[in-house]
MDTraj code that builds the backbone (N, CA, C; nanometers):
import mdtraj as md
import numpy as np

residues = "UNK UNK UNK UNK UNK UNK UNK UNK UNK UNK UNK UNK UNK UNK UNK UNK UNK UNK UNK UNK UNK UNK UNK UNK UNK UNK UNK UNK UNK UNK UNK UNK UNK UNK UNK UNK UNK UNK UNK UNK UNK UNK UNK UNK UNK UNK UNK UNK UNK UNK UNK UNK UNK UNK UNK UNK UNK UNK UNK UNK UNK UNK UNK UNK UNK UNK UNK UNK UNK UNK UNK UNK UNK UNK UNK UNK UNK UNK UNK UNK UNK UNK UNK UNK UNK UNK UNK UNK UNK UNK UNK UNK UNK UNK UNK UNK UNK UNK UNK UNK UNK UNK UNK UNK UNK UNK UNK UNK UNK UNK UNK UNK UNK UNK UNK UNK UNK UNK UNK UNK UNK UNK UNK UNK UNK UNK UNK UNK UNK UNK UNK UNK UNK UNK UNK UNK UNK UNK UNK UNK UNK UNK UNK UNK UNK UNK UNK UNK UNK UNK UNK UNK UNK UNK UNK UNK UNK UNK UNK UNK UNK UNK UNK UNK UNK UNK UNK UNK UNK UNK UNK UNK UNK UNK UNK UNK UNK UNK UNK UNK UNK UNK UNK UNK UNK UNK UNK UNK UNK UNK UNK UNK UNK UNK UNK UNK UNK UNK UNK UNK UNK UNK UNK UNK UNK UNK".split()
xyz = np.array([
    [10.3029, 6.6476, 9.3991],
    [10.3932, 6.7505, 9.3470],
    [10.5310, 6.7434, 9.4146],
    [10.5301, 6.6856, 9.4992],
    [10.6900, 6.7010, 9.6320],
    [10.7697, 6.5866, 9.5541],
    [10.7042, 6.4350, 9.5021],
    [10.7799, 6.3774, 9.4354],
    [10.8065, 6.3633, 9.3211],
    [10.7080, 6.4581, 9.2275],
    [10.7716, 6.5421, 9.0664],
    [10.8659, 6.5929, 9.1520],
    [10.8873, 6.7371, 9.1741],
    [11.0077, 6.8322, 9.2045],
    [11.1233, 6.7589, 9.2378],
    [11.0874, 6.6423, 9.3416],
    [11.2271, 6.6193, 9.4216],
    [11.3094, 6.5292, 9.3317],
    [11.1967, 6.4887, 9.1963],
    [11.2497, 6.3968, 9.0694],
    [11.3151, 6.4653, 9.0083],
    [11.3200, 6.5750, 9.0026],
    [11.3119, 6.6367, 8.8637],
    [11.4995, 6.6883, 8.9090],
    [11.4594, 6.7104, 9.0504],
    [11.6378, 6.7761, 9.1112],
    [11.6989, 6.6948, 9.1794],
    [11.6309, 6.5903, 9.2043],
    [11.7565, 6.4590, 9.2290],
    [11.8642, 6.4555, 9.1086],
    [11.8932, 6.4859, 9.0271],
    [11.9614, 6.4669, 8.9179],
    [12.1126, 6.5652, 8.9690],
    [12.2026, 6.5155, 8.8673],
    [12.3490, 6.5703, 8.8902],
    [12.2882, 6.7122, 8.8372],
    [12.2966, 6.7088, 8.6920],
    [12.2475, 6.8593, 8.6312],
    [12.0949, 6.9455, 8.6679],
    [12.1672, 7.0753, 8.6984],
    [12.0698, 7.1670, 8.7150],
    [11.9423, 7.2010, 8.6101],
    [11.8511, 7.1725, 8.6657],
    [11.6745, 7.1628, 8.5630],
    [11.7239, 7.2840, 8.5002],
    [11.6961, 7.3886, 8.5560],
    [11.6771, 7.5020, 8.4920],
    [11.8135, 7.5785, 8.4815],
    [11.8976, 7.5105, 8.4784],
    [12.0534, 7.5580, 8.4641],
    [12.1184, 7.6179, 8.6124],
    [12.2458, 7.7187, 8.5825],
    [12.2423, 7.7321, 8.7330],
    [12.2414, 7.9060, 8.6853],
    [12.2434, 7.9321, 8.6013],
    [12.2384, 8.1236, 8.5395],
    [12.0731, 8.1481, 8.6059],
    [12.1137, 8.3005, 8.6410],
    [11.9414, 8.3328, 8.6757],
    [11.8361, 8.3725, 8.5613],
    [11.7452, 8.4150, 8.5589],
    [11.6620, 8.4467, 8.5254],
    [11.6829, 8.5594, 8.4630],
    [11.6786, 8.5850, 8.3459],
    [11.7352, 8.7434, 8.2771],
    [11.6276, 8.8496, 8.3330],
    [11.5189, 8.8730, 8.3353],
    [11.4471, 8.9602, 8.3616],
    [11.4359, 8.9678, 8.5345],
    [11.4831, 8.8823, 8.6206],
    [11.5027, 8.8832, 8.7456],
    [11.6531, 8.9895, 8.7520],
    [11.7285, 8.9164, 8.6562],
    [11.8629, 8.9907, 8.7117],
    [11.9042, 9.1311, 8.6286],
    [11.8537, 9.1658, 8.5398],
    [11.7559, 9.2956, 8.5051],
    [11.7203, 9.3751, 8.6244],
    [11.5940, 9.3001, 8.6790],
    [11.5246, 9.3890, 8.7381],
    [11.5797, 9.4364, 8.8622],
    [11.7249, 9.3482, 8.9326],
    [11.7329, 9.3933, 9.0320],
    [11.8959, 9.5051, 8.9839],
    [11.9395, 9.4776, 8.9026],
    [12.0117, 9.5959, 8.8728],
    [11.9429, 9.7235, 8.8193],
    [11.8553, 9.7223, 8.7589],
    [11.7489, 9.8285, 8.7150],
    [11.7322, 9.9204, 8.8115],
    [11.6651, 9.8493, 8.9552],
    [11.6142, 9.9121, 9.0484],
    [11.7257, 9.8805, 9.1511],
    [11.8045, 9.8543, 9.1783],
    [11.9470, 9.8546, 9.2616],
    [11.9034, 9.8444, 9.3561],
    [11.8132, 9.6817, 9.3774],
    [11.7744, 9.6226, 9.4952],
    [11.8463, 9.6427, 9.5618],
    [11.8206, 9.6256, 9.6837],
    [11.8857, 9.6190, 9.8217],
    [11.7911, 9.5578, 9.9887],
    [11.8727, 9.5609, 10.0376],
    [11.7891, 9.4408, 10.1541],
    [11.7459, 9.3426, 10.1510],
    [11.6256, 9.3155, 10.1794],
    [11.6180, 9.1497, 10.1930],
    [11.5238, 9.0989, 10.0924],
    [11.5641, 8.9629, 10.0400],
    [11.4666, 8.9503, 9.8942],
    [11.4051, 8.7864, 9.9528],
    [11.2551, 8.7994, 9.9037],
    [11.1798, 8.6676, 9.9297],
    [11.1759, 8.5966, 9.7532],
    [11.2152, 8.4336, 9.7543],
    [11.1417, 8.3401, 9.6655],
    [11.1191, 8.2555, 9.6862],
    [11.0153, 8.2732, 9.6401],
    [10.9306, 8.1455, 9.6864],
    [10.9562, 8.0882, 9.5419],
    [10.9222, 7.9236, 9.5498],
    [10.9449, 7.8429, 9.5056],
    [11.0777, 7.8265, 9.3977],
    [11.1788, 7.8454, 9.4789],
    [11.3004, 7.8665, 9.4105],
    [11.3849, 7.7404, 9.3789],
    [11.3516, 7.6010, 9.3609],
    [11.3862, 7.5115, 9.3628],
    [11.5260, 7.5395, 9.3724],
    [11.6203, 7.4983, 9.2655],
    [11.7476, 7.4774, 9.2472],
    [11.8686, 7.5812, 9.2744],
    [11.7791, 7.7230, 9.3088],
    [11.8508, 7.8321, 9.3468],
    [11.9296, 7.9186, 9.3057],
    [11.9417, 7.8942, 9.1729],
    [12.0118, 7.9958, 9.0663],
    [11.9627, 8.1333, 9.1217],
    [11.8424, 8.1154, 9.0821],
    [11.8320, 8.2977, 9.1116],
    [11.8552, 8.3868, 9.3120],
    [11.8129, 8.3157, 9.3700],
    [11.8795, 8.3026, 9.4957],
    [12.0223, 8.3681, 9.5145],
    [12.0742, 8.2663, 9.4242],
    [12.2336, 8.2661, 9.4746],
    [12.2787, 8.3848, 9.3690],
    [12.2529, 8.4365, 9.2697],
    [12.2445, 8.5941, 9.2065],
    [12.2183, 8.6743, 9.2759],
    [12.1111, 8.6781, 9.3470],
    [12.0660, 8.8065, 9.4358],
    [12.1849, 8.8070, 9.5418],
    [12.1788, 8.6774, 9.5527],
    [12.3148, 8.7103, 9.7243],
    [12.4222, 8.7570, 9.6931],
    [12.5037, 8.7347, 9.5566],
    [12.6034, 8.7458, 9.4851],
    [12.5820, 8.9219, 9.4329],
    [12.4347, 8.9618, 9.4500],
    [12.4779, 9.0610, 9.4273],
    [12.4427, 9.1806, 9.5558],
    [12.4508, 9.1176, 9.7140],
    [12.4462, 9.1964, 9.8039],
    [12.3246, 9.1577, 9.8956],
    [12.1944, 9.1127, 9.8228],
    [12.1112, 9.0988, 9.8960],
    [12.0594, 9.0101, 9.9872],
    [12.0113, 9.0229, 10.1370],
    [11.9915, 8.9228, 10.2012],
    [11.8566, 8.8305, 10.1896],
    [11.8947, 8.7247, 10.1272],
    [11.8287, 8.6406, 10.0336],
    [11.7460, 8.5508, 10.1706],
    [11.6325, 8.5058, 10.1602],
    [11.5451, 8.4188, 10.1777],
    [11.4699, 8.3499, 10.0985],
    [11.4702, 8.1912, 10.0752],
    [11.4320, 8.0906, 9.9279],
    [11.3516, 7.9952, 10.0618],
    [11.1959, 7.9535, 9.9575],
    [11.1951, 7.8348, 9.9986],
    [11.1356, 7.7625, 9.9000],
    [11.1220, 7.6613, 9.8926],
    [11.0365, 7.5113, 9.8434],
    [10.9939, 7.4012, 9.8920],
    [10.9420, 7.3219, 9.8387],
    [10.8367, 7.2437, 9.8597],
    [10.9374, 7.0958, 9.8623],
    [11.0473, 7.1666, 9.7993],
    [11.1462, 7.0190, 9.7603],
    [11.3047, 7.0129, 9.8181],
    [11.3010, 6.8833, 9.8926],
    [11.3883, 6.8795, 9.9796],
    [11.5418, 6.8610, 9.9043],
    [11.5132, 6.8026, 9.7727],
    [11.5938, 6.7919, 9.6560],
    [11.6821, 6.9256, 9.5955],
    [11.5715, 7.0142, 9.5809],
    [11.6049, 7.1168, 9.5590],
    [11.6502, 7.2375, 9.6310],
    [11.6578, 7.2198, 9.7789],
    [11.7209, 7.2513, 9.8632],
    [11.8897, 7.2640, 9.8279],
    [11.8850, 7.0862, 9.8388],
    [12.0253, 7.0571, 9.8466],
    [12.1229, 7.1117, 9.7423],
    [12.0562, 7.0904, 9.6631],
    [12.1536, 7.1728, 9.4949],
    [12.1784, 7.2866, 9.5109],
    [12.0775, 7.3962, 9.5977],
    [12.0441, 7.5060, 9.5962],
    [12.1909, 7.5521, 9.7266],
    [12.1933, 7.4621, 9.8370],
    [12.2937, 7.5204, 9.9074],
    [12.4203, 7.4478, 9.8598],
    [12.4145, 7.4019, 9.7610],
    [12.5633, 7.3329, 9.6849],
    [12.6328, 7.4694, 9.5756],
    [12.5233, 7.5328, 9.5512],
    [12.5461, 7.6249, 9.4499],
    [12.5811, 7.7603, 9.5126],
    [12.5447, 7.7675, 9.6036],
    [12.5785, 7.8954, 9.6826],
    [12.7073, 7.8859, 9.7528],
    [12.7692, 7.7433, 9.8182],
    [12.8769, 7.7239, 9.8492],
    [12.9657, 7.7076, 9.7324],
    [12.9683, 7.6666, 9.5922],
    [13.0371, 7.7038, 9.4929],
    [13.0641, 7.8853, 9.5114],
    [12.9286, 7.9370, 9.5016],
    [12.9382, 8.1101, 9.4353],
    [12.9697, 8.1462, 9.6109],
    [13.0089, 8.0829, 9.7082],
    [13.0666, 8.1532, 9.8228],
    [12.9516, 8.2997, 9.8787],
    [12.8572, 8.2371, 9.8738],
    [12.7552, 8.3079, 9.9472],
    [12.6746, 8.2440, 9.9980],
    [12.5905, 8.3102, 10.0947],
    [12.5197, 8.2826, 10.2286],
    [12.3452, 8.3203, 10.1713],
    [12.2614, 8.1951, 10.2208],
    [12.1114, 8.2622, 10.2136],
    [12.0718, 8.1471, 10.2807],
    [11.9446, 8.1980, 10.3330],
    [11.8529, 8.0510, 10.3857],
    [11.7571, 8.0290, 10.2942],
    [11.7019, 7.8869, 10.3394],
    [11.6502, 7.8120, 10.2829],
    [11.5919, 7.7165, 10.3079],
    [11.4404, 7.7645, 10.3002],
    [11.3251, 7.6507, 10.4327],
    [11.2796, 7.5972, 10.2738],
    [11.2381, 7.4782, 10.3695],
    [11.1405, 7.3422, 10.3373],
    [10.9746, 7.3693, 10.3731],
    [10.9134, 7.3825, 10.2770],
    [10.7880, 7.3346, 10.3343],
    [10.6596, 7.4552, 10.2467],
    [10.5259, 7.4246, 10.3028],
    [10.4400, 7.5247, 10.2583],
    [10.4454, 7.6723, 10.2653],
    [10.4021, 7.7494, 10.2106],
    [10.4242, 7.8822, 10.2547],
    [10.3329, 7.9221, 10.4044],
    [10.2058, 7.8536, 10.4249],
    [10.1476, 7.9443, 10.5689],
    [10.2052, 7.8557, 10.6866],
    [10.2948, 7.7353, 10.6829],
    [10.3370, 7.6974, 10.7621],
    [10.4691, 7.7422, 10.7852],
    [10.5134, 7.8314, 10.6823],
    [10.6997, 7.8831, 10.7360],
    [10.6994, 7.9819, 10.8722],
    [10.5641, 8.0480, 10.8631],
    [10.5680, 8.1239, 10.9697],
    [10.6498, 8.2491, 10.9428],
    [10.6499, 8.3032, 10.8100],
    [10.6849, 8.4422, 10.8073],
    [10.6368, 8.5803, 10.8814],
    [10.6738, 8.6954, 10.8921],
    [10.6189, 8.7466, 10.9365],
    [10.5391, 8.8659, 10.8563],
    [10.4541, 8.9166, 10.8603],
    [10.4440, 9.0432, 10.7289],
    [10.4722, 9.1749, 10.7377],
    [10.5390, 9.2148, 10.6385],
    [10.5708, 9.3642, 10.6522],
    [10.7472, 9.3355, 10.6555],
    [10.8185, 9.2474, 10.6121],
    [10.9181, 9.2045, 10.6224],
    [11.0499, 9.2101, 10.5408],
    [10.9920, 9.1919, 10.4002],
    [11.1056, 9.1685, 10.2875],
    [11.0889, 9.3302, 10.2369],
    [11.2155, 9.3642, 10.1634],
    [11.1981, 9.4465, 10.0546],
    [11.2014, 9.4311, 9.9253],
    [11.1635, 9.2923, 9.8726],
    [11.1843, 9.2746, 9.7901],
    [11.1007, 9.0673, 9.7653],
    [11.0666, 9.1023, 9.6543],
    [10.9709, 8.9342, 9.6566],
    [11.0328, 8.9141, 9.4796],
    [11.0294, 8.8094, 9.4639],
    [11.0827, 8.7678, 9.3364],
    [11.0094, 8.5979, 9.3307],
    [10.9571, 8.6047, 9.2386],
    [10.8546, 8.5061, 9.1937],
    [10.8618, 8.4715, 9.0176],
    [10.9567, 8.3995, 9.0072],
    [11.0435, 8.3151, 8.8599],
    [10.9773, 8.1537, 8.8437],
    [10.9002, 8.1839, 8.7890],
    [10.8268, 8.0751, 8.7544],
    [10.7948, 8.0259, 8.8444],
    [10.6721, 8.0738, 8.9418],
    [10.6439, 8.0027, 9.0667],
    [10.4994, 8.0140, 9.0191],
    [10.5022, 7.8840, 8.9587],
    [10.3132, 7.8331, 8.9380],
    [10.2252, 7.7583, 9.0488],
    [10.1916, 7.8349, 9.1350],
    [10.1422, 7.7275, 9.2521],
    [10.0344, 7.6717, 9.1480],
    [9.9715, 7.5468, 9.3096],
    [9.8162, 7.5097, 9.2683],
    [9.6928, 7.5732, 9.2223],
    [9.6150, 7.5566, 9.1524],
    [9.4774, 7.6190, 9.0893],
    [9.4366, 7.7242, 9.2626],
    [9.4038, 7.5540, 9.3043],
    [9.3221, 7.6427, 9.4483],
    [9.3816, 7.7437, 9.5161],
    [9.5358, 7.7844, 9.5242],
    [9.5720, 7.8064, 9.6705],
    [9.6732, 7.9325, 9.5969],
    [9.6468, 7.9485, 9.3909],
    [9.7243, 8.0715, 9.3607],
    [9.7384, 8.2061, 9.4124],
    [9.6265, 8.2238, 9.4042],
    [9.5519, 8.3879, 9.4456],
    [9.5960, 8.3852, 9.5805],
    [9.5393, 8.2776, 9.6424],
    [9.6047, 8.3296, 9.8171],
    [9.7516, 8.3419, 9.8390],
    [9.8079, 8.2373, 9.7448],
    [9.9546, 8.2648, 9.8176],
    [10.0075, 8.4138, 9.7559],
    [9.9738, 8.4268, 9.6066],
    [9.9808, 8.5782, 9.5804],
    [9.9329, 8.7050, 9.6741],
    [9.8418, 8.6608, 9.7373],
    [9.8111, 8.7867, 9.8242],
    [9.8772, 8.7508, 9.9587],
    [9.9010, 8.6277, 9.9917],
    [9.9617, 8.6333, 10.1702],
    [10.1229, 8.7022, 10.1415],
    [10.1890, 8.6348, 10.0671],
    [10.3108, 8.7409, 9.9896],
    [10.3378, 8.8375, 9.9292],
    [10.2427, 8.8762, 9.9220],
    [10.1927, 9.0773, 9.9050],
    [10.2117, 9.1030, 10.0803],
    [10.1616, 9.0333, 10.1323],
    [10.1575, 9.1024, 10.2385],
    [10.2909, 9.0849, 10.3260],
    [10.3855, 8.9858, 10.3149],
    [10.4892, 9.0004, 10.3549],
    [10.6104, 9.0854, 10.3275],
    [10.5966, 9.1908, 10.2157],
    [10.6559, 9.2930, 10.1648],
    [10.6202, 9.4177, 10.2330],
    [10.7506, 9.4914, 10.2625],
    [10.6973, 9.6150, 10.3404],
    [10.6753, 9.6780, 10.2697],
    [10.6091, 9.8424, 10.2881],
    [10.5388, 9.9452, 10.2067],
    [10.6501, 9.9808, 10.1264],
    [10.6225, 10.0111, 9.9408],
    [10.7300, 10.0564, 9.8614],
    [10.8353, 9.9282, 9.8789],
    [10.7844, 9.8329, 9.9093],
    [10.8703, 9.7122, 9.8101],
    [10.8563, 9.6776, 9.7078],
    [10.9009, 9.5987, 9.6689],
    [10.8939, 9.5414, 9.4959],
    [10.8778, 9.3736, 9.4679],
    [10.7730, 9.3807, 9.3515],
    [10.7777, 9.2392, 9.3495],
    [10.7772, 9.2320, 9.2104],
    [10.8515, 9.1189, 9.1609],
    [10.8954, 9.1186, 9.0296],
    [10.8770, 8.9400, 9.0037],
    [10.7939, 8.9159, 8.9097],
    [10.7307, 8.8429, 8.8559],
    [10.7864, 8.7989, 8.6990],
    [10.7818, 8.7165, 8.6789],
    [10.7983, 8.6392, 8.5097],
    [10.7083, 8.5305, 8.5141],
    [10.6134, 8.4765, 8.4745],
    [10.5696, 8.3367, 8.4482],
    [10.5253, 8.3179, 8.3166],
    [10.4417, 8.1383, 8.2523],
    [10.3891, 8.1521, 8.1880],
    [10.2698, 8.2343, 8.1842],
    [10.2322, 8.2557, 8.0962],
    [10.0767, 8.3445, 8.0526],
    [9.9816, 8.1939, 8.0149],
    [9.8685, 8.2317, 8.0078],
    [9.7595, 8.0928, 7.9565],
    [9.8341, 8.1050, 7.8319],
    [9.8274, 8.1740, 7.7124],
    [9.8625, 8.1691, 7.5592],
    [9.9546, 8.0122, 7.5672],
    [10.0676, 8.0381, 7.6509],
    [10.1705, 7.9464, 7.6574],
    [10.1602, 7.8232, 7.6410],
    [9.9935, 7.7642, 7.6228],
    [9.9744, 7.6047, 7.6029],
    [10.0035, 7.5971, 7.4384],
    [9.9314, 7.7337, 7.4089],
    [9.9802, 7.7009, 7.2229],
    [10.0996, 7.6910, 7.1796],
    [10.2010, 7.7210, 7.2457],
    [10.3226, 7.7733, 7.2513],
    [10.4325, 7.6081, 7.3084],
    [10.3209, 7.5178, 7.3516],
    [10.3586, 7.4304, 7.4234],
    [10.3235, 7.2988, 7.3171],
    [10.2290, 7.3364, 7.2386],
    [10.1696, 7.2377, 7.1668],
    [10.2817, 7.2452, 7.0331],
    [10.3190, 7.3590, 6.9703],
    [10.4136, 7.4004, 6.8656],
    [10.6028, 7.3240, 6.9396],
    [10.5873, 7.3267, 7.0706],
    [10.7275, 7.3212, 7.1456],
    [10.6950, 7.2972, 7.2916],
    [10.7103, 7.1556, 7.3234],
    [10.6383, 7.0737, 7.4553],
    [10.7914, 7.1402, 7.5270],
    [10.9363, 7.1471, 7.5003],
    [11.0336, 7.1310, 7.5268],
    [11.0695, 7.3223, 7.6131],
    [10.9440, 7.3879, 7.5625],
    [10.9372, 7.5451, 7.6513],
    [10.8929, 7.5042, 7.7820],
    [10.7860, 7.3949, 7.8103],
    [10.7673, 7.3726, 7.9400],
    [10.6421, 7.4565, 7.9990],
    [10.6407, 7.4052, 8.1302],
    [10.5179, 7.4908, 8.2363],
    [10.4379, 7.4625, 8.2458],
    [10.3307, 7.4506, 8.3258],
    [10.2184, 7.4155, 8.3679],
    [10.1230, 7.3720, 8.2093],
    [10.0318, 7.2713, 8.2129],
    [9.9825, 7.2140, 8.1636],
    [9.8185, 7.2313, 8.1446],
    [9.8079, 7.2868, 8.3038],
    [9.6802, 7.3545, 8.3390],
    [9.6169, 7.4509, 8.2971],
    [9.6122, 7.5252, 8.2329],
    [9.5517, 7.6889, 8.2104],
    [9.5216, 7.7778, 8.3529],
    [9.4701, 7.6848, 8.4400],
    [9.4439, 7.7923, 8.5405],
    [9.5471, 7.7992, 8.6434],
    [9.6802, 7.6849, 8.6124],
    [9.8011, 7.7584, 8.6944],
    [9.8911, 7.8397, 8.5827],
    [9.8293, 7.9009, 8.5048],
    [9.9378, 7.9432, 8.4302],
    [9.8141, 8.1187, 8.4756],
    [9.9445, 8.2745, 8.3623],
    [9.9053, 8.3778, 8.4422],
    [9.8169, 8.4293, 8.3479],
    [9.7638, 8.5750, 8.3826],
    [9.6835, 8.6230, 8.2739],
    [9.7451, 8.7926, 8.3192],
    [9.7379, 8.8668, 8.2755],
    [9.7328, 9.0370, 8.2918],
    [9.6341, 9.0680, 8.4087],
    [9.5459, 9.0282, 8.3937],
    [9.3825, 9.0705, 8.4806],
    [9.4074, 8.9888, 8.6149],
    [9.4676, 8.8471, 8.6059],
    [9.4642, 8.8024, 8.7608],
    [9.6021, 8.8588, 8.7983],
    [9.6587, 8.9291, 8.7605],
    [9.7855, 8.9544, 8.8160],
    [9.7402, 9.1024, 8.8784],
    [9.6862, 9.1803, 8.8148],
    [9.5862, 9.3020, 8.8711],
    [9.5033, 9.3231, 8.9809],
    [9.4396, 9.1890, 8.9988],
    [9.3659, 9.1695, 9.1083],
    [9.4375, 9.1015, 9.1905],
    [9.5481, 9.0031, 9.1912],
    [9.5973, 8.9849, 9.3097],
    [9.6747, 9.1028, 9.3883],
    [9.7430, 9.1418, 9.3325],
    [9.8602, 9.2472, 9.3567],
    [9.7840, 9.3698, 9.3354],
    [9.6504, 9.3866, 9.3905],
    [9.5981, 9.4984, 9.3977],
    [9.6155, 9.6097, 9.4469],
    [9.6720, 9.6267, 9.5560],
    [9.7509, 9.7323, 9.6643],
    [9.8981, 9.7617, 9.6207],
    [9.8954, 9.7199, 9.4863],
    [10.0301, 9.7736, 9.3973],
    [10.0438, 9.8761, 9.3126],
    [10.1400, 9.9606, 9.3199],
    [10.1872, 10.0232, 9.1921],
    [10.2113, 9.9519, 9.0807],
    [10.1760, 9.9613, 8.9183],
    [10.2156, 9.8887, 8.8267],
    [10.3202, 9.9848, 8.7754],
    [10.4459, 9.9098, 8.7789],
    [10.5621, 9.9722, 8.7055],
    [10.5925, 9.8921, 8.6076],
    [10.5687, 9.7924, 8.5795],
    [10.5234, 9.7082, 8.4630],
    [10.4347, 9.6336, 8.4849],
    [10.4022, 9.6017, 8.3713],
    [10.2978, 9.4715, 8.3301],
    [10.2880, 9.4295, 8.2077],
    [10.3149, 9.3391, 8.1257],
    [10.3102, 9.2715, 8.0011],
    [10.2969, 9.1478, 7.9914],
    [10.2509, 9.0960, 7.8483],
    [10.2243, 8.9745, 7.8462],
    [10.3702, 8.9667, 7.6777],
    [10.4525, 8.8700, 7.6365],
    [10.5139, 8.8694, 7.5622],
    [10.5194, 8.7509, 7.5189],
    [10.6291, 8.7410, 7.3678],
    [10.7158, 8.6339, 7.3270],
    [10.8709, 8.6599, 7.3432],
    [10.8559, 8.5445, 7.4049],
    [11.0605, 8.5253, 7.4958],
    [11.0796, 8.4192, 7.4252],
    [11.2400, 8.4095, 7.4483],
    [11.3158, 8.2903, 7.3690],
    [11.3982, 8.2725, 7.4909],
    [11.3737, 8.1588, 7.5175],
    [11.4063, 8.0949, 7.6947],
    [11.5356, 7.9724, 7.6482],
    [11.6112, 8.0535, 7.7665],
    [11.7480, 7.9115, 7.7315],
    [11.8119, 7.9035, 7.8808],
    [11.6588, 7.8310, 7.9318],
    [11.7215, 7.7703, 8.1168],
    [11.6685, 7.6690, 8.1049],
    [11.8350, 7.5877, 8.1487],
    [11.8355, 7.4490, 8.1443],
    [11.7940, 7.3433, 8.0498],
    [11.7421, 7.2666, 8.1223],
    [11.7063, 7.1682, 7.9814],
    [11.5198, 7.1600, 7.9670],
    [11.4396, 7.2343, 8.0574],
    [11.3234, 7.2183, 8.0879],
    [11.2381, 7.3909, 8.0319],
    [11.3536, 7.4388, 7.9978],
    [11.2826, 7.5886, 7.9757],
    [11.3751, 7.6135, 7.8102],
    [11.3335, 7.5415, 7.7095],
    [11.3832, 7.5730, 7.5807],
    [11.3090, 7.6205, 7.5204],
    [11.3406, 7.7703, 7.3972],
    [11.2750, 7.7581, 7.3042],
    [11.1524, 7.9164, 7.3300],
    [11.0713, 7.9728, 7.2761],
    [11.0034, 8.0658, 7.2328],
    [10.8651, 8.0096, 7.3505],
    [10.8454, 8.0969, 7.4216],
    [10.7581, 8.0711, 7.5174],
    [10.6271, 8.2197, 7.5616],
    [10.5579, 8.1912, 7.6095],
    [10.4863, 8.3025, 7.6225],
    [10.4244, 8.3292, 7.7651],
    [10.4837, 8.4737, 7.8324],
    [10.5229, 8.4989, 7.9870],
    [10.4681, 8.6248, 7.9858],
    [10.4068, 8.6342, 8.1171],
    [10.3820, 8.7692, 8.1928],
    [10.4689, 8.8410, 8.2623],
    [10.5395, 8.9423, 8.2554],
    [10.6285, 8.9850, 8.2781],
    [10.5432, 9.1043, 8.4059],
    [10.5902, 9.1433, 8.5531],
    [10.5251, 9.2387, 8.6219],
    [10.6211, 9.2815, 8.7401],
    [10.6359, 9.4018, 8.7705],
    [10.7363, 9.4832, 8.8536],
    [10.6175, 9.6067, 8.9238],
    [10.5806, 9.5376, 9.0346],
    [10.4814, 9.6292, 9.1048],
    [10.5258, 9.6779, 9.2604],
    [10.4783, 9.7799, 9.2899],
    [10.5591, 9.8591, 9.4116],
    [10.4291, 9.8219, 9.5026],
    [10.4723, 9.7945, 9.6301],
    [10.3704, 9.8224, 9.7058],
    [10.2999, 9.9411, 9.7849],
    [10.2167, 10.0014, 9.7875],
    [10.1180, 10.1126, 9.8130],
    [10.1173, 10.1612, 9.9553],
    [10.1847, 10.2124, 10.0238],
    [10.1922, 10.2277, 10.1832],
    [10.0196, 10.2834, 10.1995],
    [9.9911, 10.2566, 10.3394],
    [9.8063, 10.2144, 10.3376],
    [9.8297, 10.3459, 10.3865],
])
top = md.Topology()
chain = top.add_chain()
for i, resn in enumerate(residues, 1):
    res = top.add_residue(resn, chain, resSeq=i)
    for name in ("N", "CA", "C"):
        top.add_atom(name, md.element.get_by_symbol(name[0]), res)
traj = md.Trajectory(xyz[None], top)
């Protein structure tokens, strides 16, 4: 997977464009984020460099050293500041109870290691944070077979469902949750009528 990704953003042009995520940048004017925001698997950093652009102290990482680089090329264009680690998530050494804020834009981990990283990043959000979610849904292979050019996991079981999003993010408030049809226009890898779980859940002080 490190030398897909780092293929895919070795390139001059941005995969997924360099605009964020509409329902990311929605959600943080909606709720007039503030403080510090976690993404994980933020390759190329569009949405990153939105959040910083719009105040918040941004933390990104990935798996791809490729996507690093674009990612702090784009932020020195938009004249803002965020970090930006390399590597697995239980090896960054976060701490928990940390962010106010988690943002997860198409971050399809592995089959094996979904659920956990969903719950170890539940837990790095302090009480009454927010985590705001978009991915594919399973539906999305039909959606893929009609239009290969919408993209996303290939797998069914890295793609999302309503019910595993319930049980990971269990110690959440649901302030949304849906499953939809979107008409996606990021980059050259996200074209076209696609089908996504959309989720904005608060976390539950114990």
């Amino acid at each position: 997977m490190i030398e897909f990704w780092n293929d895919r953003y070795s390139k001059e042009v941005y995969a997924y464009g360099t605009a964020p995520n509409e329902y990311l940048k929605q959600a943080i004017i909606q709720y007039n984020l503030a403080g510090s925001m976690l993404l994980p698997a933020e390759g190329e950093g569009r949405n990153a460099v939105f959040a910083a652009e719009k105040g918040l102290h941004v933390t990104a990482f990935d798996i791809s050293e490729e996507g690093k680089k674009k990612a702090l090329a784009l932020a020195r264009l938009k004249n803002v500041d965020m970090e930006y680690h390399v590597g697995d998530l239980d090896k960054l050494g976060f701490k928990e109870n940390t962010f106010d804020s988690l943002a997860l834009i198409y971050a399809h981990f592995p089959t094996p290691i979904k659920s956990m990283y969903h719950k170890h990043l539940a837990k790095l959000l302090k009480p009454n944070g927010l985590v705001i979610l978009e991915g594919f849904s399973k539906s999305n292979l039909e959606q893929v077979k009609l239009n290969p050019g919408i993209g996303g996991p290939k797998n069914k079981d890295m793609l999302f469902s309503k019910v595993e999003i319930e049980q990971d993010f269990e110690n959440f408030e649901i302030l949304e949750l849906e499953e939809k049809m979107i008409d996606l226009e990021e980059g050259e890898f996200h074209k076209g009528q696609g089908a996504v779980i959309r989720f904005i859940g608060r976390k539950l002080p114990k």
